[in-house]
N, CA, C and O atoms as a GROMACS GRO file, in nm:
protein
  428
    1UNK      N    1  -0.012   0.412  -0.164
    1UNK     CA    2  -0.088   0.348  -0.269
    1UNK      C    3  -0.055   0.415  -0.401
    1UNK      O    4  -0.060   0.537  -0.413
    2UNK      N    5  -0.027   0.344  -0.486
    2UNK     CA    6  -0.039   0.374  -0.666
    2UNK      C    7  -0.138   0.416  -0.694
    2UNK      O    8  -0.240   0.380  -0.637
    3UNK      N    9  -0.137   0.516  -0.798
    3UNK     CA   10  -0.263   0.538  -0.875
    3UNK      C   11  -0.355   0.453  -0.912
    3UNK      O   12  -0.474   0.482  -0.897
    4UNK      N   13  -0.310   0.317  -0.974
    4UNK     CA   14  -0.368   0.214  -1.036
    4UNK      C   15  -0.432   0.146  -0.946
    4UNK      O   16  -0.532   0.079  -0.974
    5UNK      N   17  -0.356   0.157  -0.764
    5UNK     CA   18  -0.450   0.070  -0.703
    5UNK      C   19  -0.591   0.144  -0.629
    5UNK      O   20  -0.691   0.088  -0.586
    6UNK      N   21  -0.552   0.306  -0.633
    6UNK     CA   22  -0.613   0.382  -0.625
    6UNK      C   23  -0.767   0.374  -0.696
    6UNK      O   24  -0.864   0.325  -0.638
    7UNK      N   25  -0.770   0.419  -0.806
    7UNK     CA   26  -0.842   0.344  -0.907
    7UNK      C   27  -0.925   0.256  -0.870
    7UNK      O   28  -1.038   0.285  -0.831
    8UNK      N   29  -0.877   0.131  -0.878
    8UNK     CA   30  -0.866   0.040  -0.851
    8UNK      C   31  -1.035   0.019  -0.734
    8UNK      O   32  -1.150  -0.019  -0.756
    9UNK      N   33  -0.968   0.065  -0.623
    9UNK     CA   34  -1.029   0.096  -0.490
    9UNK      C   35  -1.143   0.176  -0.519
    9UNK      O   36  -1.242   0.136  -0.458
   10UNK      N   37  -1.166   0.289  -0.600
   10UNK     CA   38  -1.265   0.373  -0.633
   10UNK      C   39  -1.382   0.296  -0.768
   10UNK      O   40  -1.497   0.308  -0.810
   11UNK      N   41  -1.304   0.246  -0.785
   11UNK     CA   42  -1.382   0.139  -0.904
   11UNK      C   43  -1.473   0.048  -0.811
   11UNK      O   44  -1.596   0.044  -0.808
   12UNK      N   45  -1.392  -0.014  -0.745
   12UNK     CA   46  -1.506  -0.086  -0.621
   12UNK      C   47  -1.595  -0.025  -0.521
   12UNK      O   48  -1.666  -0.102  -0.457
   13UNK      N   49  -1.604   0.128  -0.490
   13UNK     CA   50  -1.690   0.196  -0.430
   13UNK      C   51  -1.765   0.225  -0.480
   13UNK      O   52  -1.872   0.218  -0.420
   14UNK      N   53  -1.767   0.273  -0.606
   14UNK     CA   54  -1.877   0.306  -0.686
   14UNK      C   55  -1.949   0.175  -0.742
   14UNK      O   56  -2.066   0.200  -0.769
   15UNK      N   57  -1.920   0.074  -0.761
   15UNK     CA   58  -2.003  -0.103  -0.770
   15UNK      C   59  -2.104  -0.086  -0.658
   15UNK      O   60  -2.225  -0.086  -0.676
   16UNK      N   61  -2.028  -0.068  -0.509
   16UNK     CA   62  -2.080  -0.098  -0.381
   16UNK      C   63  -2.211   0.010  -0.399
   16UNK      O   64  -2.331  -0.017  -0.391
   17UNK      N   65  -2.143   0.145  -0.426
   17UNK     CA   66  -2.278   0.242  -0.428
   17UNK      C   67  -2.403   0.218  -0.518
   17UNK      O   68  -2.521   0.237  -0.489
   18UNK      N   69  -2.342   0.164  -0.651
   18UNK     CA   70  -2.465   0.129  -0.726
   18UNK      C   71  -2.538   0.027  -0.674
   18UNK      O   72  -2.660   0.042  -0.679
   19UNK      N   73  -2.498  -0.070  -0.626
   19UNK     CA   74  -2.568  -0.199  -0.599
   19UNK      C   75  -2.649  -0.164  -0.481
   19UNK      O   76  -2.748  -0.231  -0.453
   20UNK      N   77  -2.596  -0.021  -0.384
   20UNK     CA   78  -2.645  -0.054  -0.245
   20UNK      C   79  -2.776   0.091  -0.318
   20UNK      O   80  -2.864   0.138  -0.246
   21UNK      N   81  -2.768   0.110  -0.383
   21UNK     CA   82  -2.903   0.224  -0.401
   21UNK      C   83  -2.970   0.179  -0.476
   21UNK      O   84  -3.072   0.242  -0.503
   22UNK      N   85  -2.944   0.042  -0.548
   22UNK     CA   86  -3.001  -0.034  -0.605
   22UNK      C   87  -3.056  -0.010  -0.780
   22UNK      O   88  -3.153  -0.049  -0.845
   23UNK      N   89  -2.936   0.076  -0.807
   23UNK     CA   90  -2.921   0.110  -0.946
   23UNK      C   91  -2.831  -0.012  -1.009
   23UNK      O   92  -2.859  -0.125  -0.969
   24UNK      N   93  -2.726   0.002  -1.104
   24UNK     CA   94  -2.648  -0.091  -1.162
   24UNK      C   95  -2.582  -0.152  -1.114
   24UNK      O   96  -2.502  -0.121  -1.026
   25UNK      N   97  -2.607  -0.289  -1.175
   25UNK     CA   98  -2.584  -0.391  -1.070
   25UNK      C   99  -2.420  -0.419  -1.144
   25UNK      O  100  -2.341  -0.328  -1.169
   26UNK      N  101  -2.400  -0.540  -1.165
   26UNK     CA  102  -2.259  -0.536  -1.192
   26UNK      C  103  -2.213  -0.543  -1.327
   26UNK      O  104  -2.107  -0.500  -1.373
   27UNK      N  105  -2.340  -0.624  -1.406
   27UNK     CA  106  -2.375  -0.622  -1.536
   27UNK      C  107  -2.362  -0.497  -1.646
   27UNK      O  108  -2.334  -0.495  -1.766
   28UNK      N  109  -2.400  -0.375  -1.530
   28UNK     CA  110  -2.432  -0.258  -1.620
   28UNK      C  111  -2.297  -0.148  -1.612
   28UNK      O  112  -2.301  -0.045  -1.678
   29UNK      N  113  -2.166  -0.185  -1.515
   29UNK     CA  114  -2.117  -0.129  -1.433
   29UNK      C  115  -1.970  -0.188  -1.498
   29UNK      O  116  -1.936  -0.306  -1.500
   30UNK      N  117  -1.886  -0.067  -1.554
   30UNK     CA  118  -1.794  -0.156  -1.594
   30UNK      C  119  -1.671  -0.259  -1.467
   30UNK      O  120  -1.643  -0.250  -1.347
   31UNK      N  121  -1.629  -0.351  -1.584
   31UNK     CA  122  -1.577  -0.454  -1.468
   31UNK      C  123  -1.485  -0.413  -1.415
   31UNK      O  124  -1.415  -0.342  -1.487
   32UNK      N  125  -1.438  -0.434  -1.273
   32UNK     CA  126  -1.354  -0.413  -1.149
   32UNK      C  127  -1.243  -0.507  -1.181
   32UNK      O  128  -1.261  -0.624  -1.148
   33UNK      N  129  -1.155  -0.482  -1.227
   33UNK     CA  130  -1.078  -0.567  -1.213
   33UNK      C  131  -1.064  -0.648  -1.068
   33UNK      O  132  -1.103  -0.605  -0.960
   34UNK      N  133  -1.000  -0.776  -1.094
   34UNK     CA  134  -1.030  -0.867  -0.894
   34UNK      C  135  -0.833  -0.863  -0.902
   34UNK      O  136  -0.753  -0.887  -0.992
   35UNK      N  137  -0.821  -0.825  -0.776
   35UNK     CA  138  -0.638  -0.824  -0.781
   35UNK      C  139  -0.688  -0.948  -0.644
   35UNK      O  140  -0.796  -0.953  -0.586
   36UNK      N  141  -0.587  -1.022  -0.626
   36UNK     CA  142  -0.577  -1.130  -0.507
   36UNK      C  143  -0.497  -1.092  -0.433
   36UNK      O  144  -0.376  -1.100  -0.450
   37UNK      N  145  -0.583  -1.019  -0.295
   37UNK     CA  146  -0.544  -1.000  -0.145
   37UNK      C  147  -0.332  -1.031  -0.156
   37UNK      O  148  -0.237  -0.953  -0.157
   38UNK      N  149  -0.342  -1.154  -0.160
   38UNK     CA  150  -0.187  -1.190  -0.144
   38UNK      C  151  -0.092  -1.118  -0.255
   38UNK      O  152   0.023  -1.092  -0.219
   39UNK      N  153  -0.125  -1.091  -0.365
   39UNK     CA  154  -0.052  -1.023  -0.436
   39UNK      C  155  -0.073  -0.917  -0.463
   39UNK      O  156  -0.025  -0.869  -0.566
   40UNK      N  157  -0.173  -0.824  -0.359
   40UNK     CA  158  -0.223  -0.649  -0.330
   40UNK      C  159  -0.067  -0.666  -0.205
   40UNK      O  160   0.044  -0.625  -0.239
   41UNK      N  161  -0.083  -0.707  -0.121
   41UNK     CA  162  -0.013  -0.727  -0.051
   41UNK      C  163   0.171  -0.729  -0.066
   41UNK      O  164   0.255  -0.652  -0.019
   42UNK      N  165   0.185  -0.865  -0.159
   42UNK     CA  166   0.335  -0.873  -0.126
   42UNK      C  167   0.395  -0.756  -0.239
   42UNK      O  168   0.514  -0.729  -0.250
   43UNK      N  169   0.265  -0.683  -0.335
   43UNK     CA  170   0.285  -0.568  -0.354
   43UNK      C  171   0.345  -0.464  -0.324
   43UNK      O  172   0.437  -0.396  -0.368
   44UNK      N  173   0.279  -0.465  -0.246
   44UNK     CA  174   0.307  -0.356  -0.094
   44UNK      C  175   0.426  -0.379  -0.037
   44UNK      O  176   0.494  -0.279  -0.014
   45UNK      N  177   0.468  -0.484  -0.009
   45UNK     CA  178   0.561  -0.511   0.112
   45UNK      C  179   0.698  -0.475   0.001
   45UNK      O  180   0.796  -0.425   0.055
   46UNK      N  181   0.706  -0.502  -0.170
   46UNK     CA  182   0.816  -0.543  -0.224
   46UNK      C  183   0.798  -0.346  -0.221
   46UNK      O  184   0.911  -0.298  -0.209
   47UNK      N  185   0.710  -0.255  -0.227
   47UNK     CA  186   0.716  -0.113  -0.240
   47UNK      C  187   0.770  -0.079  -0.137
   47UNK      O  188   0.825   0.030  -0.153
   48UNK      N  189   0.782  -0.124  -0.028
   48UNK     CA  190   0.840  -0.062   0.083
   48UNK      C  191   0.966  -0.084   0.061
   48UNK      O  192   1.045   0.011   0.058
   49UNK      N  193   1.006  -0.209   0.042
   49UNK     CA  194   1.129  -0.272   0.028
   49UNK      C  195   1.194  -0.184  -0.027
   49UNK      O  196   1.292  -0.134   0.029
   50UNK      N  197   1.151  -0.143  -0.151
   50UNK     CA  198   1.215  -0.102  -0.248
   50UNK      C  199   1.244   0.058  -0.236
   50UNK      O  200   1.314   0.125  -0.312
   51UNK      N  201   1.193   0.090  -0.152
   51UNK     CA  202   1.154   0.264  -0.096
   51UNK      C  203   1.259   0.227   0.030
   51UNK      O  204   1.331   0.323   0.058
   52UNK      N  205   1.276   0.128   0.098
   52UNK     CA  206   1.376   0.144   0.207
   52UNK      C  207   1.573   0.128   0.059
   52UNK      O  208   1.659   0.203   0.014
   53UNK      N  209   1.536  -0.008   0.054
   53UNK     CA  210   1.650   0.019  -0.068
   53UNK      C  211   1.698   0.142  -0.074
   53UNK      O  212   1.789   0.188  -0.004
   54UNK      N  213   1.616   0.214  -0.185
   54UNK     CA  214   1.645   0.376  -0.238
   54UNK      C  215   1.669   0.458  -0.132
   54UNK      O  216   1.759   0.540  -0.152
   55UNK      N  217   1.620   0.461  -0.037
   55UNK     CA  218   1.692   0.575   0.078
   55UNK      C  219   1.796   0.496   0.150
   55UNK      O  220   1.849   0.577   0.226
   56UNK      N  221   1.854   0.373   0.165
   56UNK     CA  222   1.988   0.339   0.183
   56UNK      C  223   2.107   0.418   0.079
   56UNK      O  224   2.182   0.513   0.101
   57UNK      N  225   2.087   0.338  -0.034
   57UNK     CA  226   2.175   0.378  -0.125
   57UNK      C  227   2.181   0.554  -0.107
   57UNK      O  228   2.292   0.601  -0.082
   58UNK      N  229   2.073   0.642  -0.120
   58UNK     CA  230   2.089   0.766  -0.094
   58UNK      C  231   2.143   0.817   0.014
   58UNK      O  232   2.193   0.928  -0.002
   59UNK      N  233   2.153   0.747   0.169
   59UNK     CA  234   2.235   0.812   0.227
   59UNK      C  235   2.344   0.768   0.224
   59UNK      O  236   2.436   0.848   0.242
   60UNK      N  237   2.381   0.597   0.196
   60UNK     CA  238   2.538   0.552   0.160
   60UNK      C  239   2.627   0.637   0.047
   60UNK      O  240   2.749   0.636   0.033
   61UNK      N  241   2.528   0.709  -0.027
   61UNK     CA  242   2.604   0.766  -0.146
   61UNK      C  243   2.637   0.929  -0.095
   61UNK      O  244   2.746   0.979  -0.120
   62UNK      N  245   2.527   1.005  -0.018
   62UNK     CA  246   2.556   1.112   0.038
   62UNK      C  247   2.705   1.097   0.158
   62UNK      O  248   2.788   1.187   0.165
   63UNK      N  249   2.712   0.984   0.232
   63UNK     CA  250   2.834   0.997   0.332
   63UNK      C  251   2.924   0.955   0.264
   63UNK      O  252   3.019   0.913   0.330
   64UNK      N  253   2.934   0.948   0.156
   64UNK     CA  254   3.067   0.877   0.045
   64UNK      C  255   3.029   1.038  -0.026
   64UNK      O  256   3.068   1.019  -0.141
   65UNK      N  257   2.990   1.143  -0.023
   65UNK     CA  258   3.035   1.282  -0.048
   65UNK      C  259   2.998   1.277  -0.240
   65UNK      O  260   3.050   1.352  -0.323
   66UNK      N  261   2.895   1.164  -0.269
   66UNK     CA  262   2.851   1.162  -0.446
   66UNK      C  263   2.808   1.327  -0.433
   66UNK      O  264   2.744   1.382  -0.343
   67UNK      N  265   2.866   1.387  -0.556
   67UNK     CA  266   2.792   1.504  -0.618
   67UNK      C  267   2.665   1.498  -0.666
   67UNK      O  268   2.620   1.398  -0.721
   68UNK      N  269   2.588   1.622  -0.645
   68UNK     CA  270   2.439   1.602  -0.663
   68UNK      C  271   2.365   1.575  -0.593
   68UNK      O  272   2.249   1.589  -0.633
   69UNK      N  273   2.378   1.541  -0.501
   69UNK     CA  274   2.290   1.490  -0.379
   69UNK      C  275   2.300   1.612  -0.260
   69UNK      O  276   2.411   1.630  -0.210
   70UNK      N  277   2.226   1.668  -0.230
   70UNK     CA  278   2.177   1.721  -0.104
   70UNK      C  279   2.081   1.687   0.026
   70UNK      O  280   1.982   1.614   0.023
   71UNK      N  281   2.120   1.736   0.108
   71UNK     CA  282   2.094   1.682   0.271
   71UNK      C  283   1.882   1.684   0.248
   71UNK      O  284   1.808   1.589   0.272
   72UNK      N  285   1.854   1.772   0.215
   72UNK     CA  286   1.707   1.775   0.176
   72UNK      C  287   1.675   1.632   0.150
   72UNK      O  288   1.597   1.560   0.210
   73UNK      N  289   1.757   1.604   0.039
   73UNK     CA  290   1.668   1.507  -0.055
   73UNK      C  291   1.697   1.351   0.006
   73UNK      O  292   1.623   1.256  -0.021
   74UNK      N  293   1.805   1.341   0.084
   74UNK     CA  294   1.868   1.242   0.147
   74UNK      C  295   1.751   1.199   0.239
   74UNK      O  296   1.694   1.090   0.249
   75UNK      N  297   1.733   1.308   0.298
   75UNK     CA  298   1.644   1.270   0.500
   75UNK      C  299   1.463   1.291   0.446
   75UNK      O  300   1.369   1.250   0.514
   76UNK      N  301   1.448   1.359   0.318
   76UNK     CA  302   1.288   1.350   0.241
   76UNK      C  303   1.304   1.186   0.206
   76UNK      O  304   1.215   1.106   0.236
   77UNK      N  305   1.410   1.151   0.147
   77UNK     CA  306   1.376   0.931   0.111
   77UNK      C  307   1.361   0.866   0.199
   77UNK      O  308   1.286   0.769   0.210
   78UNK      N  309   1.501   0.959   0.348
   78UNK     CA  310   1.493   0.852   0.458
   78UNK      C  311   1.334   0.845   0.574
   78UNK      O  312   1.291   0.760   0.653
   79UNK      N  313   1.291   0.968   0.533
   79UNK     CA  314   1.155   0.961   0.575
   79UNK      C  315   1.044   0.928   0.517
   79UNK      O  316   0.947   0.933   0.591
   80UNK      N  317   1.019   0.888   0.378
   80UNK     CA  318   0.946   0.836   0.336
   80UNK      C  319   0.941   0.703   0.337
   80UNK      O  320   0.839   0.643   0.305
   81UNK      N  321   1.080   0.626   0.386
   81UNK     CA  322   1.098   0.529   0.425
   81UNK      C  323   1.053   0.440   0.529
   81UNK      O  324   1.035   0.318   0.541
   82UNK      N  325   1.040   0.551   0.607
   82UNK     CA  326   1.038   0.501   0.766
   82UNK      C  327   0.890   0.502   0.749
   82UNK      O  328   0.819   0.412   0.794
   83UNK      N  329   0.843   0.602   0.687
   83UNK     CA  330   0.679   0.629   0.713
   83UNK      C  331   0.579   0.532   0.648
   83UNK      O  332   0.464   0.512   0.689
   84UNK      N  333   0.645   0.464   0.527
   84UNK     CA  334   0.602   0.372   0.459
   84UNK      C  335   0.641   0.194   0.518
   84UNK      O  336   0.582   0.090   0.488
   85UNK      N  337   0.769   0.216   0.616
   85UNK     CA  338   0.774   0.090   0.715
   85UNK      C  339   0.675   0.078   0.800
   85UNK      O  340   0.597  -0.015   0.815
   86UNK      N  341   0.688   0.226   0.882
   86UNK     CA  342   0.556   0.198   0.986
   86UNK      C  343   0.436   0.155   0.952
   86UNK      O  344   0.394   0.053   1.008
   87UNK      N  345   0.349   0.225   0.848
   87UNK     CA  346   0.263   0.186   0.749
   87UNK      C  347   0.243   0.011   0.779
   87UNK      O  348   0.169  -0.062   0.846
   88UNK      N  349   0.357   0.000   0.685
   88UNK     CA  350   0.351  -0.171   0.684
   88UNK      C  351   0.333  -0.233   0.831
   88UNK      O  352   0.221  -0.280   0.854
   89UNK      N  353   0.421  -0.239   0.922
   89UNK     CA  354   0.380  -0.252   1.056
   89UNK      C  355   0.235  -0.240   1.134
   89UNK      O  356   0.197  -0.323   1.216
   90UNK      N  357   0.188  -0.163   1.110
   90UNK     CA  358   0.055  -0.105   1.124
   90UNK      C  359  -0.064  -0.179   1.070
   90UNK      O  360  -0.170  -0.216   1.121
   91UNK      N  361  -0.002  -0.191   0.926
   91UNK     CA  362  -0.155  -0.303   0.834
   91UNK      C  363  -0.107  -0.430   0.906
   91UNK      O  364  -0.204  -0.489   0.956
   92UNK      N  365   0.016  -0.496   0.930
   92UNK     CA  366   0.033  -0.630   0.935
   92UNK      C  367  -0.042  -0.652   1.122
   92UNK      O  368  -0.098  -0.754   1.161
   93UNK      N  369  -0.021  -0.540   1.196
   93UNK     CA  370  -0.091  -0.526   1.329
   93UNK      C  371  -0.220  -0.582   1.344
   93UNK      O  372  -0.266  -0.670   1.416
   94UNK      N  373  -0.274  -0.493   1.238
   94UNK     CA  374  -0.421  -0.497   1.235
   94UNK      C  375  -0.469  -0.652   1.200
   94UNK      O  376  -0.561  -0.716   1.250
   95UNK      N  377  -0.355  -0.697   1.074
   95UNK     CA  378  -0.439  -0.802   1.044
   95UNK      C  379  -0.389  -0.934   1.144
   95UNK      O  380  -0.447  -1.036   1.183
   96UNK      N  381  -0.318  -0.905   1.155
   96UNK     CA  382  -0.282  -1.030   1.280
   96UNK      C  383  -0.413  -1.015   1.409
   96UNK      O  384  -0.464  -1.112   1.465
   97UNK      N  385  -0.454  -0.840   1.442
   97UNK     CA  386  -0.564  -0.848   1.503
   97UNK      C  387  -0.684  -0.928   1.457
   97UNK      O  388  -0.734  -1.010   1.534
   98UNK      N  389  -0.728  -0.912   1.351
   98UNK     CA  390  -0.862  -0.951   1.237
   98UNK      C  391  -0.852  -1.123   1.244
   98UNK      O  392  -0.947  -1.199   1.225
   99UNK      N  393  -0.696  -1.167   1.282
   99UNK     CA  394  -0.731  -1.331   1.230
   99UNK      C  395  -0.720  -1.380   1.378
   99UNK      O  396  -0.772  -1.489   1.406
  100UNK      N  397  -0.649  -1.298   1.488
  100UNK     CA  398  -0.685  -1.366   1.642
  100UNK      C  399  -0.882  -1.352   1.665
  100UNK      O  400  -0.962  -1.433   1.712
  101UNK      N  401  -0.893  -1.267   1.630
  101UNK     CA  402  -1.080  -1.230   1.607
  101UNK      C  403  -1.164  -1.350   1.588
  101UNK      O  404  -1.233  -1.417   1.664
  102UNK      N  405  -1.125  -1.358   1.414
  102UNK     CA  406  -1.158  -1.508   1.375
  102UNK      C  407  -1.110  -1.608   1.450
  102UNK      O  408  -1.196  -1.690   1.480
  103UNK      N  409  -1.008  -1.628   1.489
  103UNK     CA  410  -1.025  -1.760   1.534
  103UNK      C  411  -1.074  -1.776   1.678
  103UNK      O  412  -1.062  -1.880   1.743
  104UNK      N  413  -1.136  -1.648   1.729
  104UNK     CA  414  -1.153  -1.646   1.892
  104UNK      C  415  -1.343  -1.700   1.864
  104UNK      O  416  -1.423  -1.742   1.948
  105UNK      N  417  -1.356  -1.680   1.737
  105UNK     CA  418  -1.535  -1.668   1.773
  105UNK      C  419  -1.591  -1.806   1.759
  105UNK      O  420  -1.547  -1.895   1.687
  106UNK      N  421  -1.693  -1.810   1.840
  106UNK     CA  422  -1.758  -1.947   1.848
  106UNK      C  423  -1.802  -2.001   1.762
  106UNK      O  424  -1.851  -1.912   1.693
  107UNK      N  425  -1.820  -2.104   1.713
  107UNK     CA  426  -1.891  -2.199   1.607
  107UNK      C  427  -2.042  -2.198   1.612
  107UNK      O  428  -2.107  -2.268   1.535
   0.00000   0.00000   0.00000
């Protein structure tokens, strides 16, 4: 997560806390920005993308012997890569769980 969506996220906990202790309601509370689910999302998916990208090119450029580049910094992208795929794998798990849910429950 970005700072901004970070933020973001903490901006809406503290709404939830005021409203649920029954201090400032939303009126008094500055506004939350609203981001739309689908574009929090393909957010996300174009960050991964773009984090797998950058550790390609970094190890295509390390086995082509580019100066400047060391083995550290190569297998630190290619693992932030992987860790931020799984990630994705993981949320898309869940929510494929969340919508078999919904559609299992009775009317």
């Amino acid at each position: 997560m970005s700072t901004p969506e970070i933020n973001q996220v903490l901006a809406q906990m503290r709404v939830v806390r005021a409203q649920a202790s029954g201090g400032a309601g939303p009126a008094e509370v500055a506004e939350v920005p609203q981001t739309d689910f689908g574009d929090l999302l393909k957010r996300s998916i174009d960050s991964v993308n773009e984090t797998q990208q950058h550790a390609g090119k970094l190890r295509t450029d390390f086995q082509r012997g580019e100066a400047g580049l060391d083995l550290a910094e190569v297998m630190i992208a290619v693992q932030k890569s992987s860790l931020s795929f799984q990630t994705m794998v993981e949320v898309r798990n869940k929510l494929v769980e969340a919508y078999k849910d919904v559609m299992n429950m009775p009317i």
